[in-house]
C-alpha positions as CSV (number, residue, x, y, z in Angstrom):
1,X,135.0,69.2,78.2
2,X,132.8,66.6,76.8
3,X,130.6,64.8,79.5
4,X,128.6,61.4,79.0
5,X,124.8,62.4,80.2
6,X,124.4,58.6,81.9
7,X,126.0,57.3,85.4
8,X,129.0,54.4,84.4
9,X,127.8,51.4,85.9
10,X,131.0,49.6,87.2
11,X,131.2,45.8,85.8
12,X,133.6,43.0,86.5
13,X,134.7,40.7,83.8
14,X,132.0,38.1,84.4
15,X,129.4,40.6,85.7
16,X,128.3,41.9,82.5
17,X,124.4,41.8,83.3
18,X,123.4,44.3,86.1
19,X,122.6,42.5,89.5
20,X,119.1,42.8,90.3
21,X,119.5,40.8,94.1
22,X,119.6,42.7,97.1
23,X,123.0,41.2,98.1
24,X,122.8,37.4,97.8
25,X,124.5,37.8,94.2
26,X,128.4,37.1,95.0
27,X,129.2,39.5,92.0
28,X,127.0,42.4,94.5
29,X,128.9,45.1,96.0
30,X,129.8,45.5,99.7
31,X,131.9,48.7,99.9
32,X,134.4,51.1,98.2
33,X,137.0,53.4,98.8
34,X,138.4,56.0,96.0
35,X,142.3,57.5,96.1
36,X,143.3,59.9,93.4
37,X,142.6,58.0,90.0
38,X,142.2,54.8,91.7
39,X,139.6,53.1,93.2
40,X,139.3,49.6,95.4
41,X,136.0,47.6,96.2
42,X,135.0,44.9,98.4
43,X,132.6,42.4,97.2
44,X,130.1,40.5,99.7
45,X,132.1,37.1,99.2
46,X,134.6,39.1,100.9
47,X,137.0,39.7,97.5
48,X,138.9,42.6,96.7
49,X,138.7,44.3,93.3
50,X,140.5,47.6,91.9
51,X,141.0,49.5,89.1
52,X,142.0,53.2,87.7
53,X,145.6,54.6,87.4
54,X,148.4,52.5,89.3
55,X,151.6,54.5,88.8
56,X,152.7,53.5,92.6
57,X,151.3,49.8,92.4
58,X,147.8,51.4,94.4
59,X,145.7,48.5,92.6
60,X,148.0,45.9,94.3
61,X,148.2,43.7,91.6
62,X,151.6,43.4,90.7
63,X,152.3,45.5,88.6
64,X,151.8,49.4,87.5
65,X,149.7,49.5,84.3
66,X,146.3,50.9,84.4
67,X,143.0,49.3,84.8
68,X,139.9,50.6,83.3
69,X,137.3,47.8,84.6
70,X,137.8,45.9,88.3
71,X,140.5,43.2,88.3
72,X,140.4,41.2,91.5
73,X,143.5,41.2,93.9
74,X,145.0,37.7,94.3
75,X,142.6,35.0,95.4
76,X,141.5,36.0,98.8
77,X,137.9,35.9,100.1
78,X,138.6,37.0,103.6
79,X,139.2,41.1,103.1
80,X,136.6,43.0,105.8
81,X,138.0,46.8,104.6
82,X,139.7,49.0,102.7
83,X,140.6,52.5,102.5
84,X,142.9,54.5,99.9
85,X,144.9,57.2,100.2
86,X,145.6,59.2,97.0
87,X,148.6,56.5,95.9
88,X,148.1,53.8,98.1
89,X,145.5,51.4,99.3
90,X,145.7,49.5,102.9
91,X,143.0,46.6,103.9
92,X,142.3,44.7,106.4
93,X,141.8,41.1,107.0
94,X,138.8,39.6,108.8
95,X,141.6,37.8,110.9
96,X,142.2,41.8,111.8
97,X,146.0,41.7,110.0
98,X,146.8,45.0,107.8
99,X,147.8,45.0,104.7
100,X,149.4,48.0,102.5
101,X,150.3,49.1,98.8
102,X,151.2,51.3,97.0
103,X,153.5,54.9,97.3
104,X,154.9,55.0,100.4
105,X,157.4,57.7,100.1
106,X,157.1,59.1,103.2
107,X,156.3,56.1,105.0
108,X,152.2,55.8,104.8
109,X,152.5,52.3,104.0
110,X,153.8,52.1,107.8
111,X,156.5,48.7,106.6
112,X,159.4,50.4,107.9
113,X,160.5,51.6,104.7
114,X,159.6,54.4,101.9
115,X,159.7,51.7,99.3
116,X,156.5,51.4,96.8
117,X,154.9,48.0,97.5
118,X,153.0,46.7,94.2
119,X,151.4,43.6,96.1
120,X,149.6,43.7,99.7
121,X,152.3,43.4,102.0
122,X,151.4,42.9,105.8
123,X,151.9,45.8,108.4
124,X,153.9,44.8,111.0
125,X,152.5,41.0,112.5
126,X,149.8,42.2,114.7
127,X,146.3,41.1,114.1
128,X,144.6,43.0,116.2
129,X,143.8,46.2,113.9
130,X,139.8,47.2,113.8
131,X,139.5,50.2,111.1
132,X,142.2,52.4,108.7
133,X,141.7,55.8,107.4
134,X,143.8,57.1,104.5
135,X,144.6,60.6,104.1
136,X,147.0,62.0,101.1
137,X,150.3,60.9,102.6
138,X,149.2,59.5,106.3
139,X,147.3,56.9,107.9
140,X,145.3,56.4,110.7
141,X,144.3,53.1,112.1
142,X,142.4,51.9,115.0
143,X,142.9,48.8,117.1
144,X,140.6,46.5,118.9
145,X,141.6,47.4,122.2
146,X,140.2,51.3,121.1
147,X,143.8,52.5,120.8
148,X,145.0,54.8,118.0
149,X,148.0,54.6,115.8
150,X,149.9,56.9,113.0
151,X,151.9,56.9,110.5
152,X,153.5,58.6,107.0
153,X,153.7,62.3,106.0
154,X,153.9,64.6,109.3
155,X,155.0,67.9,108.3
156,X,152.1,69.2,109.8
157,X,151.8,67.5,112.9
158,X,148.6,65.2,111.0
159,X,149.9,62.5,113.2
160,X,149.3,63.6,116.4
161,X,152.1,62.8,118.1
162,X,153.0,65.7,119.1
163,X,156.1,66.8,116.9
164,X,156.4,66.9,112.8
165,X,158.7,63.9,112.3
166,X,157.4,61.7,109.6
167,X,157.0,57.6,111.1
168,X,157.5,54.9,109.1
169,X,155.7,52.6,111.2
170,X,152.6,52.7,113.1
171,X,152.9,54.8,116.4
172,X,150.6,55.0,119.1
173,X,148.9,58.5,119.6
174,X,148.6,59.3,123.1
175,X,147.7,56.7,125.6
176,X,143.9,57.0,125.1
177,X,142.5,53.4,124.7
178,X,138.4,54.8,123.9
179,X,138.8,56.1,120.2
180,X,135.8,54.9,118.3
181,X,136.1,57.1,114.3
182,X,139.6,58.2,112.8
183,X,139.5,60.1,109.5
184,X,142.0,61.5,107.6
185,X,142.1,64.6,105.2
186,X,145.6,65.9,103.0
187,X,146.7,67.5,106.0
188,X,144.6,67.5,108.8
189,X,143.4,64.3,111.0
190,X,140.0,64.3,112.9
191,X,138.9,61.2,115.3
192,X,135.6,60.6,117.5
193,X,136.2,59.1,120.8
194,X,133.5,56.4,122.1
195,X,131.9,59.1,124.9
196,X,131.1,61.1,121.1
197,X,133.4,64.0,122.1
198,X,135.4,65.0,118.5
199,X,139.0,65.6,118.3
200,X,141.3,67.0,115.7
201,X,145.0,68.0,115.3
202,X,147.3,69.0,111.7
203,X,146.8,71.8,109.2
204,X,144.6,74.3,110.4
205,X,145.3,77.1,107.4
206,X,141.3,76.7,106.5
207,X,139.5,75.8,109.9
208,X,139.6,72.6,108.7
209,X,140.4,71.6,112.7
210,X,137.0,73.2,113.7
211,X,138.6,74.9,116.4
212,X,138.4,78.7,116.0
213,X,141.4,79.4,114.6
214,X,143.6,78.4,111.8
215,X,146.8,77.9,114.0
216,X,148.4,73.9,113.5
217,X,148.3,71.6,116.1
218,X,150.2,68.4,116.4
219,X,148.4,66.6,119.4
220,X,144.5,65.7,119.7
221,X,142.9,68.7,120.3
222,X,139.3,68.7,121.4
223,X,136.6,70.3,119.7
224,X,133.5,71.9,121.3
225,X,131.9,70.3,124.1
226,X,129.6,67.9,122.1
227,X,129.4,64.8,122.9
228,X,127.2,63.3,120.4
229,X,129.4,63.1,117.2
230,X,128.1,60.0,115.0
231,X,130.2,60.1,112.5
232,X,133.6,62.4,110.6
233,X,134.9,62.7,106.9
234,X,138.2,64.8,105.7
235,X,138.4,65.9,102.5
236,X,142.0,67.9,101.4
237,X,140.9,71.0,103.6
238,X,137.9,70.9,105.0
239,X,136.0,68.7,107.7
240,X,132.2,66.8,107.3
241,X,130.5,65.3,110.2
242,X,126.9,64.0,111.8
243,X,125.8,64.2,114.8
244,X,123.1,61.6,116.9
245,X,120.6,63.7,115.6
246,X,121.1,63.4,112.0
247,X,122.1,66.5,111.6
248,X,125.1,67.5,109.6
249,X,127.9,70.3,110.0
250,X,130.9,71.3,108.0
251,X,133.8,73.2,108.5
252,X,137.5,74.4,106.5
253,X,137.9,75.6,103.4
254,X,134.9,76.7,101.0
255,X,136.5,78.6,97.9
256,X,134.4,75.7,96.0
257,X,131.3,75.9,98.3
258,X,132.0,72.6,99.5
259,X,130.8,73.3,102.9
260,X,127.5,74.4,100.9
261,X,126.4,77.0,102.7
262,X,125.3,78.8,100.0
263,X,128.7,81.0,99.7
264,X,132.3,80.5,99.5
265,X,133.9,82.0,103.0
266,X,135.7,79.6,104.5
267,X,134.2,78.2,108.6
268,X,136.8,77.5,111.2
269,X,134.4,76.2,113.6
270,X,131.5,73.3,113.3
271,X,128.5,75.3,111.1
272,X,125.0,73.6,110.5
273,X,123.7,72.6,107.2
274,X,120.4,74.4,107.2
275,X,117.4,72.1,106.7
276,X,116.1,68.8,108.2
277,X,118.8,66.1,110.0
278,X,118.0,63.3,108.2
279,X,121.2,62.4,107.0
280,X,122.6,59.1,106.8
281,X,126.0,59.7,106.0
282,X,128.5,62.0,104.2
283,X,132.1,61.5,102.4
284,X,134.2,64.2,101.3
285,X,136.4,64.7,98.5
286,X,138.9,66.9,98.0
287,X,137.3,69.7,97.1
288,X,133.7,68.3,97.2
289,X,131.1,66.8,99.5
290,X,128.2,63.8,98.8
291,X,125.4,62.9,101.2
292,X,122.7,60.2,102.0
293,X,119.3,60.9,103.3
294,X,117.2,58.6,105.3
295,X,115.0,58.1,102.5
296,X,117.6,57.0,100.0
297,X,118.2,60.1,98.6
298,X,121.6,61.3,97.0
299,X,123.1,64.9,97.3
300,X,125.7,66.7,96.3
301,X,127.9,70.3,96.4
302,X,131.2,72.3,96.0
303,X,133.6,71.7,93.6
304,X,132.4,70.2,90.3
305,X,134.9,70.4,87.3
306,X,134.8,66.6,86.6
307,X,131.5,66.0,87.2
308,X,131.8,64.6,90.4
309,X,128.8,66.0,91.3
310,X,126.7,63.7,89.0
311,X,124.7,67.4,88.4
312,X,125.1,67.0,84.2
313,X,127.6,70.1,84.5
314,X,130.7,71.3,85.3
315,X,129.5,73.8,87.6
316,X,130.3,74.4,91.5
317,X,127.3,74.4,93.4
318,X,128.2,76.2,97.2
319,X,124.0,74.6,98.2
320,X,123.5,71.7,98.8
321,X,121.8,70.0,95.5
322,X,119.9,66.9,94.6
323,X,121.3,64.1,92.6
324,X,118.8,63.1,90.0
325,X,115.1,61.4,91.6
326,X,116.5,58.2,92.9
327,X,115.9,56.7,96.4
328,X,117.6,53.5,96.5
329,X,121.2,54.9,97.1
330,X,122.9,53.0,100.4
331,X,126.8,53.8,100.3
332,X,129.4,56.6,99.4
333,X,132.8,57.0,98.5
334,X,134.5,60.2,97.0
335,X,138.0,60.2,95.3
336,X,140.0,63.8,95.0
337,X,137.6,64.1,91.7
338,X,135.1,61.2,91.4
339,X,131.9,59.8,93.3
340,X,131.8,56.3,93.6
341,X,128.2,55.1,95.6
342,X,126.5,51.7,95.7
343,X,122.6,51.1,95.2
344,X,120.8,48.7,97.6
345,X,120.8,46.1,94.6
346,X,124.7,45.9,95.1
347,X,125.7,47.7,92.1
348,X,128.0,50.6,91.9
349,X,128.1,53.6,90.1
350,X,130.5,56.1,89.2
351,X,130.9,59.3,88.0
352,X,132.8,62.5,87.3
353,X,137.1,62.1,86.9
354,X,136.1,58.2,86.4
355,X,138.7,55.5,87.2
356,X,137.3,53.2,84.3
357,X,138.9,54.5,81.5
358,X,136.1,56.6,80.5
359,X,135.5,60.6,79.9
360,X,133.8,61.9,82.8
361,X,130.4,61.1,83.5
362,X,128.4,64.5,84.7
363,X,125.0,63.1,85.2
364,X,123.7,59.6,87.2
365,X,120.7,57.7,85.3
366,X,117.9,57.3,87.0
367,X,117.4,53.7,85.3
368,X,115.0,54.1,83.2
């Protein structure tokens, strides 16, 4: 495969100069979320944009044909975030509503139906929803009150609800009103709860549940005693998350050295990335996992055969690597093959599988 040796810098139809503001510019970047093919981003002035592949109607915007540069969803300036799963997007509103589109065979939309919605359609009436996590086929979403709620694909009990019947419309998990984090990987769902203990329950054939073992649960099952988990990212099989400390650990599968530990055996319990904890954050995708520093920094590992990497290769790295010499990085967002991230200026960048209608990108520019 041919690879383009310079990061794609993501434009809008009237961005086409590269913001140079540190977030007053309304055409500056806020966050982003990446599905498989498809990617959706929030802009400051509290717009929604999207592009990639839309087979399902994941871009929202009526129809299914493909976009290869950011087309803004309807009119709205009140969107607070978004997450996608690999066919479907769901945001929410700053008035704390929910909003899905997309696939929704097996229900992850959470309307009551496994009909494919090709505009934002409202979840239910309630508008008291906090945060969404999007996995492959399920979704996670927190409400304001701390409570947690499931729905979609359940064939491995990923919704926690103790049995492996798919739900069609949000259902609470438990009674537990003191869940802070909820992420979601294909199979596997993984929460923190506001005292910092973790929790996990689904697909365990990896590790991926941290737990010792690679037996399935379908309930929250608590791992370790910690109780200073900061932070928690699912990618298909395996698990990413900080602690209060800054320091990162990994668990699941590794066959691409994702976990990058410098081999490729898999880790069914939490396992230290060897080195300093400064990290800021983490975001896995499927089969690979990108960083932040505390200085700005960008790194990268595991599976690599789109470029998502940004290393100017195709190949897996199982250590973790360096992207290029840049330290004004400030967000993250992996699809299954693609890294999107946004630099403190507000501009985003993309590389590997790209949603933009481009070949993919293998190596980030350091701007110069």
């Amino acid at each position: 495969m041919m690879f383009k040796e310079r990061l794609t810098r993501l434009l809008t139809a009237d961005d086409d100069v590269p913001s140079t503001t540190g977030g007053g510019s309304i055409s500056a970047w806020s966050s982003i979320a990446c599905g498989d093919g498809h990617a959706v981003g929030l802009k400051e002035d509290g717009t929604l944009w999207a592009w990639g592949d839309n087979g399902d109607g994941q871009l929202g915007l009526g129809d299914t044909g493909v976009r290869d540069a950011p087309t803004q969803i309807g009119s709205c300036s009140d969107w607070a975030r978004v997450s996608c799963g690999d066919y479907y997007s769901i945001g929410l509103k700053e008035n704390g509503s929910l909003w899905a589109w997309g696939n929704n065979i097996d229900g992850e939309l959470g309307i009551g139906d496994a009909g494919a919605r090709h505009h934002p359609t409202q979840v239910g009436s309630e508008s008291d929803w906090a945060s969404v996590s999007c996995g492959a086929g399920h979704t996670l979403a927190l409400k304001k009150d701390g409570s947690l709620w499931a729905w979609g694909w359940n064939g491995e009990g990923e919704l926690g609800l103790s049995d492996t019947t798919k739900a069609i419309t949000p259902a609470k998990v438990g009674i537990a009103r003191d869940w802070a984090i909820a992420a979601c990987g294909d199979g596997h769902s993984v929460a923190v709860k506001k005292d910092g203990s973790l929790w996990a329950w689904g697909w365990n054939g990896n590790g991926q549940l941290g737990l010792g073992d690679t037996r399935m649960r379908d309930a929250p099952t608590r791992v370790g005693k910690w109780t200073d988990w900061a932070a928690v990212c699912c990618g298909a099989n395996h698990t990413a998350a900080l602690r209060s400390d800054r320091s990162l650990w990994v668990w699941g599968w590794n066959g691409a050295g994702q976990l990058g530990m410098g081999d490729t055996f898999d880790r069914n319990a939490p396992t230290k990335i060897r080195g300093a904890c400064n990290w800021a954050s983490v975001w896995c995708g499927a089969d690979h996992t990108v960083a932040l520093r505390n200085d700005g920094s960008l790194w990268a590992w595991g599976w690599n055969g789109d470029g998502q990497l940004g290393l100017d290769s195709s190949y897996d790295r199982d250590s973790v690597t360096r992207v290029d010499s840049a330290r004004d990085w400030a967000a993250v967002s992996c699809g299954a093959d693609c890294t999107v991230v946004r630099k403190k200026d507000g501009t985003l960048w993309t590389w590997g599988r790209t949603t933009t209608g481009a070949t993919s990108v293998a190596r980030p520019s350091t701007g110069d």
